[in-house]
N, C-alpha and C positions, 0 to 999 in steps of 0.2 A: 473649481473645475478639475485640479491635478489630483483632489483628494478623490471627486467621484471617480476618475478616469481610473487612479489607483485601484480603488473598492472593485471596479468592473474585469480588470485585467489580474485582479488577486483571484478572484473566483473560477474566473476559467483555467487560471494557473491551477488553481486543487484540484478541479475538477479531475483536472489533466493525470494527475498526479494520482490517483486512485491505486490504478496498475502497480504500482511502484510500495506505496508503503502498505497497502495488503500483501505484499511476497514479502518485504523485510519484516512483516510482521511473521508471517509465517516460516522465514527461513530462521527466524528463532523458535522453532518448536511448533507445536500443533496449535489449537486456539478454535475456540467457539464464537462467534460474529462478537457478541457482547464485548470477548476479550480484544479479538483485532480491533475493534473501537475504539477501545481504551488504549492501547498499544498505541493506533496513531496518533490519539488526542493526548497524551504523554511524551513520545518523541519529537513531537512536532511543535512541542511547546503550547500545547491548546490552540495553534495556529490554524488546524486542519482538522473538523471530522467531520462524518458522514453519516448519514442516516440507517438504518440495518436493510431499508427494505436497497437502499444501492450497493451496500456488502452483497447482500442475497442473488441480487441478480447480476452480478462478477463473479461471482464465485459458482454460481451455476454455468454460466457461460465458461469458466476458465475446468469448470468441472467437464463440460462437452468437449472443451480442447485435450484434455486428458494432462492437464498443466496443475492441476489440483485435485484433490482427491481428501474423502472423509472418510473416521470411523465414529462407530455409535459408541459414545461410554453415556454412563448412568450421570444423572444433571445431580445435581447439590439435593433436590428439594421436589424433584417432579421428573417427569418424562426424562427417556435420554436426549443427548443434545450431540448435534453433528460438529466434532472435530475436525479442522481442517487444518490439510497441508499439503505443501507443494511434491509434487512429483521430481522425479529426477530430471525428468525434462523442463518441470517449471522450476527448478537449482539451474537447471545448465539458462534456460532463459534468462533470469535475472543475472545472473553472471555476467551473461556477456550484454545484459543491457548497462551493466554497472560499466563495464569497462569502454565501452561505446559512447557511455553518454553521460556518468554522473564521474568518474575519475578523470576526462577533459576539464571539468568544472576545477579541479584543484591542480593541473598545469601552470608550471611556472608563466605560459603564456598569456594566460586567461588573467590569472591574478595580479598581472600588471596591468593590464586593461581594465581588469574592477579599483585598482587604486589609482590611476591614471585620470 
């Protein structure tokens, strides 16, 4: 029972998590969906990834926010391929969601109550 309940609370936990490691993927540099994928399935320890068609439509939507932004370069092998990256506003967002929400996590507060 604690192992399904795990599986079902791990999922919506990534799900959750989308927003978050497509900007640190991007605030390392530009990147084509293929690459973000690989970027999260890499720092995440293969923990986390996601399919292109859910990259596609986050990055369209954060596209309409004006929170990311693409250029055309020529692909390896075929057509050109949409580079993405975050705008200054999508820097200053993830900024201050780091400092809001993911540098609490490593408070000497917090870390006594994970080994407690």
């Amino acid at each position: 029972m604690v192992e399904e309940l795990l599986s079902i609370w791990e999922e919506t936990y990534k799900k959750g998590q989308l927003t978050f490691w497509m900007f640190i993927a991007l605030k390392h540099g530009e990147k084509y969906v293929d690459e973000i994928r690989s970027f999260i399935q890499e720092f995440s320890e293969q923990t986390i990834s996601y399919d292109e068609q859910s990259l596609y439509r986050s990055l369209r939507k954060f596209q309409h926010l004006d929170i990311v932004e693409f250029v055309l370069k020529p692909g390896a092998s075929g057509p050109e391929r949409k580079y993405y990256r975050l705008t200054s506003s999508g820097e200053q967002l993830l900024e201050k969601f780091i400092e809001r929400n993911i540098l609490l996590l490593h408070s000497s507060k917090i870390s006594n109550l994970l080994k407690s």
